[in-house]
Every structure is written in structure tokens, then in C-alpha cells.
C-alpha positions, 0 to 999 in steps of 0.5 A: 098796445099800452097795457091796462092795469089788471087786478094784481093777479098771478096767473098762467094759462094751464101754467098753475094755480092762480095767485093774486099778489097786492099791488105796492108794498101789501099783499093778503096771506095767499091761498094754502096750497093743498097737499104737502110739499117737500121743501126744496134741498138747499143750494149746493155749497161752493169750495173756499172760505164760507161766506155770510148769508147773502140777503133775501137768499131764497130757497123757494119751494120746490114741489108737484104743483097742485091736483085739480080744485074740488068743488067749489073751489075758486082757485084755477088749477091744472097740470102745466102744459108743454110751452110752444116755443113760438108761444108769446108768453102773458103780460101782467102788470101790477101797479106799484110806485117806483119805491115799491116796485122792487117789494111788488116783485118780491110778493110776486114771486112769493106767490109763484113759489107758494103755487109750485113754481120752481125757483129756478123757473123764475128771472128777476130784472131791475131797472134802478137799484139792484136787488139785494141779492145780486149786489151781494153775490156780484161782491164775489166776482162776476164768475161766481154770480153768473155760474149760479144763473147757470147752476138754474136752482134757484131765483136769479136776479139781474140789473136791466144792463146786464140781463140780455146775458141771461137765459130764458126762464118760464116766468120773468119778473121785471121791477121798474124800481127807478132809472131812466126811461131809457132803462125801462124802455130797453128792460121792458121788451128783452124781458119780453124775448126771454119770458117763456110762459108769463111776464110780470112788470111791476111799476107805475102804470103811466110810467110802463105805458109810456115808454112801451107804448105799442112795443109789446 
């Protein structure tokens, strides 16, 4: 059925805190998190020439998701559940134009990773532009930007044309940044397949509608 738009909210059945991202290209600061949390140990380093930071390089934060809320508190928050695997994963949309889908999605998973969301839990798709991050590592070979989908330590970005080669991921997050309709229509349900607790579109809402239609 066509999805409604939904306040701009990040959230999980028994998955984590809930987080609420903005819709567009703002978002107000997110809820602290309680209790400290290590920060993640930084990516392991690869033989040969070093080469320069690749852009919105994430490092995340990984750490235990936070205990129950106290009194009072309006943040959902509970230990993660095992996943069926036969489980269909929730569907959140978070209205943005095409030009700001891409930061939409980038405030999104700000969000997840500030709730305890592990890095490599985490799979964004684009449609249009790819993101910076993916055209940087691509600029070294295919070999070495798919190891570090492997590798599952950190964020992974990947074009709509060539995520149905990635694996699934707790959470996937899906830019409509531009392209075709035909692009959306085949990123929208593949994103779907490989979302294991929660998928995010980002996007115009007409736009989403329209091509999924009764799809998901």
C-alpha cells in the first residue's frame, strides 16, 4: 500500500531507543544518550601507499545500547530482540526533496549510531548521485570497496545499480537522491529484501508513492 508520510522518526520495535531525525537538510540536536560509551576503534588499516581520508569517512559509535528509561522518560528504550528471519522489517519515510535526500539519510544515520546502532549494522542505497564516500573508495578498485563491505565494520554505501550485490544489514537506508523513476522502483523493493529490522526511505513522498505503489 502507499506509504504515509510519518513524523521524521527513527524507531525499532524492541530494536533501541527511539530517535526522531527532521525531515530535509535540518535536524534538532538528539536526545544524550545515557551512560558513557567507548568509542569505536578506528578501521583497520590496509597494506601499500596511504591514501587521503575519504570523505564523511564514518567512524560511528560503537557501544551497549542504552538500559531501560527512568521515570519520566519519553525515550522508547529496551534490549534488542533476536530478529525472525522471517520478520518483515518496519518502513519509515522521511520526506525530503530529491536535493536533500542524500543529508536526510545522513541525519538518519547520525541518529542510529548516537542510539547504539553499530556501524556495520548499517547499509546506505542511493538512486542519483553516488554518495561521497562510495565514489572515493570505488577510485581505488572495485576489490577494495567491496572487501570493506565485507570487512561489515563500518557504514557501507552503495548506488541502487549495484546494491543487489550487498549483503543484508539490520538497518538500510535508502536516499531517492535523483534518478530515474525506474531507479527508485527497482532500489525501493531490494532495499526492502535486504533490510533485516528497519527500513528508512528518504525522499519525496509523491515521488515514493508513486513508483512503489502496492510494491511494499
Amino acid at each position: 500500500m502507499p506509504l504515509i508520510p510519518e513524523e521524521p522518526q527513527i524507531h525499532e520495535s524492541a530494536q533501541g531507543p527511539r530517535a526522531t531525525p527532521a525531515s530535509g537538510r535540518t535536524a534538532p540536536t538528539p536526545r544524550p544518550v545515557p551512560g558513557p560509551r567507548p568509542a569505536a576503534p578506528p578501521r583497520p588499516g590496509r597494506p601499500g601507499p596511504l591514501r587521503p581520508a575519504p570523505p564523511a569517512q564514518r567512524t560511528g559509535v560503537v557501544g551497549p545500547k542504552p538500559g531501560p528509561a527512568g521515570p519520566g522518560s519519553t525515550a522508547a528504550s529496551a534490549a534488542p530482540a533476536p530478529a525472525s528471519a522471517s520478520a518483515t522489517p518496519q518502513i519509515q519515510l522521511i520526506p525530503a526533496p530529491a536535493e536533500g535526500a542524500l543529508d536526510a539519510a545522513e541525519e538518519a544515520v547520525d541518529l542510529l549510531l548516537e542510539s547504539g546502532r553499530a556501524p556495520g549494522d548499517v547499509l546506505v542505497i542511493t538512486t542519483g548521485e553516488s554518495h561521497p564516500w562510495a565514489a572515493h573508495e570505488l577510485s581505488f578498485g572495485e576489490a577494495s570497496y567491496w572487501a570493506q563491505h565485507d570487512a561489515r565494520d563500518d557504514v557501507f554505501y552503495a548506488d541502487a545499480t549495484v546494491a543487489d550485490r550487498a549483503a543484508s544489514r539490520p538497518v538500510v537506508v535508502v536516499a531517492v537522491n535523483g534518478g530515474s523513476d525506474a531507479a527508485a522502483a527497482t532500489a525501493l523493493p531490494m532495499a526492502l529484501t535486504r533490510a533485516g529490522a528497519l527500513l528508512i526511505v528518504c525522499g519525496d513522498p509523491q515521488q515514493i508513492n508513486s513508483v512503489l505503489g502496492a510494491g511494499v
